[in-house]
N, C-alpha and C positions, 0 to 999 in steps of 0.2 A: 504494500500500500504506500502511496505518493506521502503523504503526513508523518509515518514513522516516524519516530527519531532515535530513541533508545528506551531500552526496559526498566530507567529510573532506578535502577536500585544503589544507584551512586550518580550525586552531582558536582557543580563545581558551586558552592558559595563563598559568600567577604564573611570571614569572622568579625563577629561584632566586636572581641575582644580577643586578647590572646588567648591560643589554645594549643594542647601538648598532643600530638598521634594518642589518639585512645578518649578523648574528652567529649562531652558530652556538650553539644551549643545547640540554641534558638535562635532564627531568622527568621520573624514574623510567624506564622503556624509551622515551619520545616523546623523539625528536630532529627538532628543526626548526631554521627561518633564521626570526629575529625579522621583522615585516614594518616594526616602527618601534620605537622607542626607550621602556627603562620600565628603574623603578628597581627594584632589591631588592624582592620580594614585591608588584609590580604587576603586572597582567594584561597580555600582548600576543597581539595579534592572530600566530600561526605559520603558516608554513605546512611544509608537511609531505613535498612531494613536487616536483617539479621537477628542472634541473640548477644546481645552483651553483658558484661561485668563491668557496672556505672555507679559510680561515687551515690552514695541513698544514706537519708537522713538516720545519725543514730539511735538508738534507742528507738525502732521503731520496727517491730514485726514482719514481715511478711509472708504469704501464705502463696504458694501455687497458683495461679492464675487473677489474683488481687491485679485489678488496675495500677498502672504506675503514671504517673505525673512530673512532667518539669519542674522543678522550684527554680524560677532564672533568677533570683533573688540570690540566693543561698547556692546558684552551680550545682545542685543533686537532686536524684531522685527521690521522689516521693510520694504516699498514697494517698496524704493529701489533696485532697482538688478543689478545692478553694484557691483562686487567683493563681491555677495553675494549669498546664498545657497536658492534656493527654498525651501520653509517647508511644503505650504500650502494653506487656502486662508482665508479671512475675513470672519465673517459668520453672524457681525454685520456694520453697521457702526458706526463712532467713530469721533467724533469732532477733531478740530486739534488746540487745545490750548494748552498754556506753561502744565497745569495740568494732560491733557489727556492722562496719559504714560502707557493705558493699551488696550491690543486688545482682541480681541475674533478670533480664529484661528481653523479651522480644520485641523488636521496637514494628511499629504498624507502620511505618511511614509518616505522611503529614495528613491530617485529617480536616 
């Protein structure tokens, strides 16, 4: 088909701030995981779909298929959704101790 372009599951966006290969950033409703490293208002290569291991709020639960949320406040995720972005969902569960500051995420893309 003439329109095609690509399968989206990785784009080129400007980091709104700085970001490390592996980080988790907001562009308006796209949320992705950097695939490499760009300063304030440089382009990275995102991608957009997959499961990841993303910085998430500590002390805080999570359960196997719990909704997960952007905090771009705070740079992690979280099952909060209040004044927060949809990403994804849990794909493990996750203890809720002061230490516990990492999730497992399938992210849906942008919605």
């Amino acid at each position: 088909m003439k329109n095609y372009v690509q399968p989206g599951n990785t784009i080129t966006l400007t980091a709104p701030y700085a970001v490390t290969s592996g980080d988790g950033f907001l562009v308006g409703s796209i949320f992705g995981v950097a695939a490499g490293d760009a300063a304030n208002a440089e382009t990275v290569e995102t991608t957009l779909v997959g499961i990841f291991d993303l910085n998430k709020v500590a002390s805080q639960a999570w359960s196997a298929g719990d909704k997960v949320y952007w905090d771009n406040t705070n740079k992690e995720a979280t099952k909060t959704a209040t004044a927060n972005t949809l990403i994804g969902v849990a794909t493990e569960a996750v203890a809720g101790g002061a230490g516990d500051v990492i999730g497992r995420v399938r992210l849906n893309a942008s919605f």
